[in-house]
C-alpha positions, 0 to 999 in steps of 0.5 A, a space after each residue: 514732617 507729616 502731611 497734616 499734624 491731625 487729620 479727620 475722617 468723617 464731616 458729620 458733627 464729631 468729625 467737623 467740630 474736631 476738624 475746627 477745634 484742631 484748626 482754631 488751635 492753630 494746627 495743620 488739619 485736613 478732613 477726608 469725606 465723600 463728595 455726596 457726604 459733606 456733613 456725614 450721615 446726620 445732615 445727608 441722610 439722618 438727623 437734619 433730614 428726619 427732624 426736617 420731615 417732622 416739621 413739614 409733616 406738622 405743619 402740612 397736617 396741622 395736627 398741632 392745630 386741630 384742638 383748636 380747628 376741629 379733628 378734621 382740620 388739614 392745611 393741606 389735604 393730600 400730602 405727598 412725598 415732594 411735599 416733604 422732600 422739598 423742604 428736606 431738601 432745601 434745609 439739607 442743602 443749606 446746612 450742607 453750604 454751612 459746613 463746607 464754608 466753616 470749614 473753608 474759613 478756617 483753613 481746614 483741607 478738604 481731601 474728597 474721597 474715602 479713607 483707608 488706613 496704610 499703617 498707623 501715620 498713614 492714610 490712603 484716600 481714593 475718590 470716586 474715580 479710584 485714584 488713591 492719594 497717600 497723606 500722613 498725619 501725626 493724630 487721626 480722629 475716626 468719625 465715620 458715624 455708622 449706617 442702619 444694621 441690616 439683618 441678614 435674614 431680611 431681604 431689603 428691597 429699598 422700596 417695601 422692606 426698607 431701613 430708616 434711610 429709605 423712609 426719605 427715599 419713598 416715592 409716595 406716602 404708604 397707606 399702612 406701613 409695619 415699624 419693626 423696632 420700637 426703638 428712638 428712630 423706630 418710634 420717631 418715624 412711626 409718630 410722622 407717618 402715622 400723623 399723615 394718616 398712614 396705618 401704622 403698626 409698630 412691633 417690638 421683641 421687648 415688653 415696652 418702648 424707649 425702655 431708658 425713659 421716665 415709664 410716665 412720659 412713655 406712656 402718655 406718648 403710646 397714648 398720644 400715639 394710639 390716638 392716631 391709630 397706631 397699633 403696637 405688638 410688644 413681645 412679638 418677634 418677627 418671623 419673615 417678610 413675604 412679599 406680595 403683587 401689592 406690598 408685602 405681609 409680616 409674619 410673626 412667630 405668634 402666628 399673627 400676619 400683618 399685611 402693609 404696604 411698607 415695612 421698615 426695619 430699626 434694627 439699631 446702627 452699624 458702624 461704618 469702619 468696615 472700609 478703613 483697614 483698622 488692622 493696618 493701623 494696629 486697631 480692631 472693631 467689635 461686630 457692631 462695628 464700634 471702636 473701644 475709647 477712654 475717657 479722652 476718645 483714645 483708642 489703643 493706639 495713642 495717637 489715634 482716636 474715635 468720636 460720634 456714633 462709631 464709639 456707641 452711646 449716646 450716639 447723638 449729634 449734640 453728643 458728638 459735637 462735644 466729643 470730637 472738640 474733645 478729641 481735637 484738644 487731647 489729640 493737640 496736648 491742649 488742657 480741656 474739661 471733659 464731657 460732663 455727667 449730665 447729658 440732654 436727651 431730646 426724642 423727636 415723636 410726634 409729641 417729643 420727649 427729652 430729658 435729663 438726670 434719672 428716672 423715677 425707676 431708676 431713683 427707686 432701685 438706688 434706694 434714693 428717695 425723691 419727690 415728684 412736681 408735675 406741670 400740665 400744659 393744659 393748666 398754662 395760659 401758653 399751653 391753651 394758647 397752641 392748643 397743647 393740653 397733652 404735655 406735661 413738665 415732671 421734676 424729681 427733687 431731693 426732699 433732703 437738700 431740694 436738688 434737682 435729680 431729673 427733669 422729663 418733657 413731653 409736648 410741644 417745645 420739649 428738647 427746647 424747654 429742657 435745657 432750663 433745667 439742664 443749666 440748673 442742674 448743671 450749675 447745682 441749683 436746687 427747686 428753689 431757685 425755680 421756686 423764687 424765679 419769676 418766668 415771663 407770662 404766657 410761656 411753657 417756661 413757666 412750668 419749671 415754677 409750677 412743677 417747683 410750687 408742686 414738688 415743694 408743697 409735698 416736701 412741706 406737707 411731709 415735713 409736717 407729718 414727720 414732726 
C-alpha cells in the first residue's frame, strides 16, 4: 500500500484546494511544500502581496479621494517602502496562518521540504537541511506554480534591474523607474508606483497593452495613466540596461535612452518544474516550463496530474483553485463538473479592470452582431459620492435574443461588480432581467440597470428602423 492515495506538490491556490477536496473525499493526502512557501507564490511573493500594496498605496495616497480634497490631498505625505511592506506583511502572515490551519483540520500531512520525482509512484522530499525522505502515492498533483522568467541577456542585480518579486523587496520608493512589458503585472505595478508619484515609463515591444481586453476600457486606463505621469513606448525593444554610479540608463534599439533609478523586467513567468525530475516519472515540460493536461488536468501519465499556472492559461488564482478541486475529484474516480467556459477576468491597476464573455473586437471578427450599453460612474449617485467620475460598466448584448455575450468593468469595485453579470451569464439570463431588477440606491450595482436601459433602447430604436 502506498504511503498516501494523493499527494500534493505545491500549497499555492491549485495545490491547497486539491489537497483539501482530496481530504473532504475521505482520502489519505499529504502535501509537499518549502517552510518559507506556505500558500505558494500567490500568498508569499505574488498575488496577496501585490493586491495588498495597491490597497495601502491607495489609501497612504488618497488618490481616491483627490476628486473630492483637491489634487494635492495626500494622507500621508511621504510614503515609504515600510509603509507598504508593513501591512504586507501582517495580511502575508495572517493568510499564511489561514492555510496551514485548514490544512490541519482536515488532516492533510504536511511534508516540509522540495519534492523530486524517483519514479512515477514516488517522490523524494529533501528539506533544508538536505535530508531526503522517499513517500509513494497512488495519484500526484504537480502544482508548483512558476517564477518571473529572467531573460538571459539581462543581468539582474535585484536592486536596479529587478523582476516583479523584487518590487516588494526594494528598500525605498524609486524616483523614476523603467517597466519593461506592458503586459498584466507589468502594468499593475506601473499604475501603484506611478500613484506614489515615482516617474514612470512603461516600454512594450507590441503596439498596445493587455491586447485580450475590451480596446475601450484599454484605453481609458492608458488615460487614466498618463494623468499620473506615466509614459509609454510601444513598439519599442529594449536593447541593453547600462548600469550607472546612480541607477541605471535603458537603451532601446530606436536609439532612445532612458535614465531611472530602477528598471523592472515583466518578462511573462516560468514554470518552476525545472527541480522535479519530470523524466523520472515518465513526463517532460515545454521551455516554459509548463506541463501538457486534458480537459481533467491529466498529464500523460494517468495517474499523474497539473494544475495552477505550471499548466499555462488563465494562470490566475481564482482559476487555479478550481482546478486543483478538479483534479483532486478526477484523480479519486469521484464524478465532477468541469470548469465552465465563462471565466472572470480581474486586473488589479490603479484603476482595475475585469471582465467577462468577448469583446467588441472579438464579436466583429465572428461576424456576430452585438449591441453596446454603457453606464458612467459619473451619471450614479454612488459614483459622485467616492468621487469615482472615471468608470464605466459596458454590456454586450445579443439584439436577437437579449443574451448577455460580455460584461467589461473599469473603476473603482470593478473585480467585485463583475460577478453580477458573471451569475447572469452564467445562468443564461438575458439584459432584460437587468432591465426589470431593481438595484438598492446609491450603488455601483445600479449600473448593470443603466447600461441595460442603454443597450435595449438602441435594440428598440433599431427594431423600429427595420420595420
Amino acid at each position: 500500500m502506498s504511503d498516501y492515495e494523493v499527494l500534493v506538490l505545491g500549497s499555492g491556490p491549485g495545490g491547497q484546494k486539491a489537497a483539501i477536496a482530496a481530504a473532504k473525499l475521505e482520502r489519505r493526502v499529504a502535501i509537499v511544500e518549502r517552510r518559507n512557501m506556505i500558500g505558494g507564490v500567490c500568498i508569499n511573493t505574488g498575488t496577496i502581496p501585490s493586491k495588498t500594496m495597491r490597497e495601502a498605496v491607495l489609501y497612504l495616497t488618497g488618490l481616491n479621494q483627490r476628486e473630492m480634497y483637491g489634487q494635492s490631498y495626500r494622507l500621508k505625505e511621504d510614503v515609504t517602502v515600510s509603509d507598504l511592506t508593513m501591512r504586507t506583511a501582517h495580511v502575508v502572515g495572517r493568510e499564511i496562518d489561514v492555510v496551514r490551519s485548514q490544512l490541519s483540520r482536515n488532516h492533510v500531512t504536511m511534508l516540509v521540504g522540495s519534492g523530486r520525482f524517483l519514479d512515477p509512484h514516488t517522490v523524494e522530499v529533501t528539506d533544508e537541511n538536505g535530508r531526503g525522505t522517499k513517500v509513494t502515492a497512488d495519484n500526484v498533483i504537480i502544482a508548483t506554480g512558476t517564477r518571473p522568467a529572467r531573460p538571459g541577456s539581462v543581468e539582474f542585480d535585484d536592486r536596479t534591474v529587478i523582476d516583479s518579486d523584487g518590487m516588494i523587496k526594494l528598500d525605498r520608493v524609486p524616483d523614476s523607474m523603467v517597466v519593461v512589458g506592458a503586459g498584466v503585472i507589468g502594468i499593475e505595478y506601473a499604475s501603484m508606483f506611478a500613484a506614489l508619484g515615482t516617474k514612470v515609463t512603461v516600454v512594450e515591444r507590441r503596439d498596445r497593452m493587455l491586447d485580450f481586453c475590451d480596446l475601450e476600457v484599454v484605453e481609458a486606463l492608458k488615460y487614466h495613466l498618463r494623468d499620473l505621469a506615466v509614459t509609454f513606448r510601444f513598439g519599442e525593444t529594449v536593447a541593453a540596461v547600462e548600469r550607472r554610479a546612480r541607477g541605471c540608463v535603458t537603451v532601446l534599439e530606436s536609439g532612445k535612452k532612458i535614465p531611472a533609478d530602477t528598471v523592472m523586467y515583466s518578462a511573462g513567468r516560468q514554470g518552476m518544474t525545472e527541480a522535479l525530475n519530470l523524466e523520472a516519472a515518465g513526463l517532460r515540460a515545454d521551455d516554459r516550463g509548463r506541463i501538457a493536461v486534458d480537459a481533467d488536468y491529466r498529464t500523460m501519465v494517468p495517474h499523474i496530474f497539473a494544475v495552477g499556472d505550471v499548466i499555462g492559461f488563465p494562470s490566475l488564482a481564482a482559476t487555479s483553485m478550481e482546478q486543483g478541486r478538479i483534479a483532486a475529484h478526477r484523480a479519486c474516480g469521484e464524478p465532477l463538473n468541469g470548469l465552465p467556459d465563462l471565466q472572470p477576468i480581474g486586473i488589479y491597476t490603479i484603476p482595475e479592470i475585469s471582465f467577462i464573455g468577448r469583446t467588441e473586437d472579438e464579436l466583429t471578427k465572428a461576424l456576430i452582431p452585438f449591441e453596446v450599453g454603457v453606464s458612467r460612474y459619473r451619471e450614479l449617485a454612488r459614483g459622485q459620492i467616492i468621487g469615482d467620475t472615471y468608470g464605466m460598466l459596458k454590456l454586450l448584448v445579443s439584439p436577437e435574443d437579449h443574451a448577455l455575450l460580455g460584461v467589461h468593468v473599469f473603476g473603482t469595485g470593478a473585480t467585485e461588480l463583475l460577478h453580477i453579470g458573471q451569475a447572469v451569464m452564467g445562468c443564461g439570463g438575458t439584459v432584460d432581467y437587468l432591465v426589470d431588477a431593481v438595484f438598492n440606491y446609491p450603488t455601483l450595482a445600479e449600473s448593470y440597470k443603466v447600461a441595460a436601459l442603454d443597450a435595449m433602447n438602441k435594440i428598440r430604436r433599431m427594431a423600429r428602423y427595420a420595420d
